[in-house]
N, C-alpha and C positions, 0 to 999 in steps of 0.2 A: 504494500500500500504506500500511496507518496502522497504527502502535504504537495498542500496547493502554490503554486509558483509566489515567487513573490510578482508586487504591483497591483495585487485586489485587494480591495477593501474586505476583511473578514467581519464576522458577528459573532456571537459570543461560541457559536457551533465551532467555529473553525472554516467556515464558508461565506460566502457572499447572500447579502440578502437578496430574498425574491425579487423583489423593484430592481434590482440591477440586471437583471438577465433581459438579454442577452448578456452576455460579457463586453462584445467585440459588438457593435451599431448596426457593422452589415453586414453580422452572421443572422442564420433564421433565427423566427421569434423564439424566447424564452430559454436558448439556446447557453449551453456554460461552457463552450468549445474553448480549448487553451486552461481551462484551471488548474487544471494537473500536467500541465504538459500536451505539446501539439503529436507528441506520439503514444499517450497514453491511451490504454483501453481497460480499464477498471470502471470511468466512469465514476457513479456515487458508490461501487464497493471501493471505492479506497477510504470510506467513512467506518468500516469496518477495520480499524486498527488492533495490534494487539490488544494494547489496552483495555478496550469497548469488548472485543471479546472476551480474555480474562475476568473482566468485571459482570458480563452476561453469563461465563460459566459458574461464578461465584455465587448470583444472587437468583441461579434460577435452575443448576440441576439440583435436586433434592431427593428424590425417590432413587433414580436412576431406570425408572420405568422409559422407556422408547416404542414412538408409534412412525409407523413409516406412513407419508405421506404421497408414494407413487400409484399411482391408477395401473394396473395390468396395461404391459407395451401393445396384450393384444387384445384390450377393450372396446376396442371396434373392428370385428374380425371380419366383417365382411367388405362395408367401405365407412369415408371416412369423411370427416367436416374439412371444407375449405378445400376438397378433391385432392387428399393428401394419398400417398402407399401404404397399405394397413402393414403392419405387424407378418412378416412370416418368417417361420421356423423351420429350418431343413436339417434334418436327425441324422446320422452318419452311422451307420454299425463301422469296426472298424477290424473288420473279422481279417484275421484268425483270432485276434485276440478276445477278448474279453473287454472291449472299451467302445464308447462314443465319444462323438464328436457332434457339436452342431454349426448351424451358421446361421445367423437374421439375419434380414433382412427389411428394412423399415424410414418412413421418414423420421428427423428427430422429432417433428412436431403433432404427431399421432396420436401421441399419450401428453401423459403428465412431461411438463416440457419447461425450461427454460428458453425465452428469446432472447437469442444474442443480437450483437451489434451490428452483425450482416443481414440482421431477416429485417430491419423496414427502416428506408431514409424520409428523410423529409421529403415530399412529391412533388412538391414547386419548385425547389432550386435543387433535387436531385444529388443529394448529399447527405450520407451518412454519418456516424457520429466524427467530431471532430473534425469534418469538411471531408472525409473518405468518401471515393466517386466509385461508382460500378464497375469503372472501367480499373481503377486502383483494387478492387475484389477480386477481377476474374482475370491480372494481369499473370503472364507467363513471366518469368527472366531470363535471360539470356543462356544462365546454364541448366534451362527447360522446369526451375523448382515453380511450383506454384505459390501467389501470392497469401500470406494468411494472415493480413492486416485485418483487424477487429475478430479475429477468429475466436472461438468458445476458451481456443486451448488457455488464454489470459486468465479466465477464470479459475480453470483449474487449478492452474498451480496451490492457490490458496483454498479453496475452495468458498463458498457463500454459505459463511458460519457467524453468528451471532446471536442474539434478542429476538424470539420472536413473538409476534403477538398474534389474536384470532378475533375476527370482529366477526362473532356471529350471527351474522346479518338475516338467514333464514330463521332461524328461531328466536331472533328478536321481532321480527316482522310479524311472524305470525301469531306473538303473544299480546301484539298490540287490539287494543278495544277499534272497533270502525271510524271511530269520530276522531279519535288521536292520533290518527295518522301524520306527518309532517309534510306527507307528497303526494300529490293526484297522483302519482305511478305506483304507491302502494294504498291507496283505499281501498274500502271493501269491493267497491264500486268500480274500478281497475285494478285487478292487482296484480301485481307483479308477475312476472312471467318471461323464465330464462329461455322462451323460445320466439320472443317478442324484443322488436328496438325500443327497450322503456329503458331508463335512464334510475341508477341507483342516487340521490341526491347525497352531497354530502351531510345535509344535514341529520340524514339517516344515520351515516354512518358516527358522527360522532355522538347522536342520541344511545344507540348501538353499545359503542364505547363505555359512556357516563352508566348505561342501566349495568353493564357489566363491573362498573369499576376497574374497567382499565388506564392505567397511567401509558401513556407514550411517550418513551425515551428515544434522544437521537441516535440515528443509526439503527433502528429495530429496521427488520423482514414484518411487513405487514403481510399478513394472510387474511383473505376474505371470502367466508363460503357464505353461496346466494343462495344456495336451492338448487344448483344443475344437475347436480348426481340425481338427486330426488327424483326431480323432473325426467330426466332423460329414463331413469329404470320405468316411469310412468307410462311413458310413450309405445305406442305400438311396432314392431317394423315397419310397416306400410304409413304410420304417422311420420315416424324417422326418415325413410325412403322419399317421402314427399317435402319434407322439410329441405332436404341436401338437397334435393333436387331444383328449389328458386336458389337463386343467384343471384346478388349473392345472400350467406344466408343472413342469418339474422338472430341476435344474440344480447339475452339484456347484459348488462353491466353497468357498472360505475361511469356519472356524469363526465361530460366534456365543460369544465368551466374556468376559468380564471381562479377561483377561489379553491375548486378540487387542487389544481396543479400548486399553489401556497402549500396547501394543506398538506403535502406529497414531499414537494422538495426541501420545507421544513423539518422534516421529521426523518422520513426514510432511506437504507439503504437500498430495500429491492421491496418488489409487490409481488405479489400473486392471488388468485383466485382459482376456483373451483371451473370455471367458467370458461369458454375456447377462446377468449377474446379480451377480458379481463374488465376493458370496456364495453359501454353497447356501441353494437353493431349492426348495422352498416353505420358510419358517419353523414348523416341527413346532406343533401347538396347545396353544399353554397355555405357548410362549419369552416374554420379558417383554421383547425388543425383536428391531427388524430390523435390520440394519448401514445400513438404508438410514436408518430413523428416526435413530440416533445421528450417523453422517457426515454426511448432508446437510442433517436438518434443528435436528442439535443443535449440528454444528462448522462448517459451510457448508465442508464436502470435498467436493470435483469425486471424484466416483467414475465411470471408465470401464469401458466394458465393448464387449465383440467388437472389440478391438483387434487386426490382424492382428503379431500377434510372429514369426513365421515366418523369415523372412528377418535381422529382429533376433537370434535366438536364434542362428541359423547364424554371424553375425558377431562375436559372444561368442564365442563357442566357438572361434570359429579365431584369435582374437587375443587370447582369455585374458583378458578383460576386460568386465566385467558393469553399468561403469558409463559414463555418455557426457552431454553436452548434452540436452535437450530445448525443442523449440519447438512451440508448439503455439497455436494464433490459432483460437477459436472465433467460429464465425459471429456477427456484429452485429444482433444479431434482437433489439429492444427489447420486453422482456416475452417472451422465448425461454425455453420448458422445458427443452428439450435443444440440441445442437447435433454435428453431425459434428467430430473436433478437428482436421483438417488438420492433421497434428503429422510432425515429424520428429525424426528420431534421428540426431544429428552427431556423428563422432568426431573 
């Protein structure tokens, strides 16, 4: 992890405040290109110091209970959202002996997924994090090595380990009275629904928060489960089948706002959710950004998504506590778009 260059003004975090991003006037909006360096790719994991982690394994493993957080690579075995390659496994006898072998087969983004800093640029000015161009991605060199600027393998090394926290936004939703709702998108009257472009507001999420008594410290892995697992075991094949099939699809998630993105880059190292998309989606025509433009390719944020919280949520809930360790070691794929996060949840 590397401290931010000198020449910015910091805050008491150790970062620049909101109202300053851009960094640079005629980099895109909201943009913190250059903080850590014009060749780094950490991104806001480099908020993940030792320290913050030391200090996050002290005050949060306690049991030494662990829940794994991955969705099965072949959870959607037959197809898949966003017309990705499902999951396939090819089993090896490796006779005469006595041994197998296999070999997958798969996109990284199938399952439960980390997005790295190659899978989405800014669309207007065609620039991914730190002003990296497509053409900089899929460059060749001279002595034929392929180019693996913004690659997953950055993450690896250290892996995306700290504070994590769980806003469990499904079962606070549905424990709400009809009248007390805070958002036309969850009223009785519309409610919510992870196969719908409805919009999670933030004020949800921090009511969410407050009813759980969660503190948020900086640098925490925010985790957000909406209800998709729910929803999706609900679904019929033939409902699933026709859903993939509009184009594109369409997915709620967490708001597109000015106030969401404060709320984000104040706080966190990385996001994820239960969700294929984190945000809703599609982006309406004529929004002036995607969360995927500003996180990934304006702050270099690990944004996950179809993370199984399931299990996690249950074990909040029976111990009254929303916050815990996180490990998580992406795969070493040099010049990696994505990667599955092999993550666990330690308390």
């Amino acid at each position: 992890m590397a401290p931010p260059v000198p020449g910015f003004k910091l805050n008491e975090n150790g970062v620049p405040d909101f109202d300053e991003l851009p960094l640079r006037k005629t980099d895109p909006q909201y943009s913190a290109w250059g903080l850590y360096g014009e060749k780094d790719e950490l991104g806001t994991l480099n908020r993940l110091t030792d320290e913050r982690v030391a200090a996050a394994a002290k005050s949060e493993i306690k049991t030494g209970h662990r829940i794994s957080l991955n969705w099965p690579l072949d959870a959607q075995p037959e197809s898949a959202f966003f017309q990705r390659q499902v999951f396939h496994q090819e089993l090896i006898r490796k006779a005469p002996r006595i041994v197998n072998d296999d070999v997958w087969t798969f996109n990284s983004q199938v399952s439960s997924q980390w997005d790295g800093l190659r899978h989405f640029a800014y669309q207007r000015e065609e620039r991914f994090y730190n002003g990296v161009t497509m053409d900089d991605i899929h460059a060749v060199g001279a002595d034929g090595k392929k180019s693996t600027v913004n690659g997953i393998h950055a993450w690896a090394e250290q892996g995306i380990v700290g504070r994590g926290i769980l806003i469990d936004y499904h079962s606070w939703r549905l424990s709400q009275p009809p009248s007390s709702s805070s958002s036309t998108a969850t009223t009785a009257t519309t409610p919510y629904d992870s196969f719908s472009t409805l919009s999670i507001p933030l004020s949800d999420l921090e009511s969410c928060l407050a009813s759980q008594g969660t503190q948020v410290r900086f640098g925490d892995i925010l985790f957000l489960r909406t209800g998709f697992t729910a929803a999706l075991a609900a679904k019929t094949p033939a409902a699933l089948a026709a859903h993939r099939a509009v184009l594109p699809h369409r997915f709620g998630g967490v708001e597109r706002s000015e106030p969401l993105l404060r709320w984000l880059w104040d706080r966190f190292a990385a996001v994820a959710g239960d969700q294929p998309s984190f945000e809703s989606w599609p982006a309406p025509a004529g929004a002036p950004y995607a969360l995927h433009e500003v996180l990934l390719a304006g702050w270099g944020c690990p944004i996950g998504e179809l993370f199984d919280l399931e299990r996690l949520a249950a074990h909040c809930r029976a111990q009254n506590r929303w916050s815990f360790f996180v490990s998580s070691e992406p795969c070493n794929v040099p010049g990696g778009v994505a990667s599955p996060p092999n993550v666990l949840a330690i308390f």
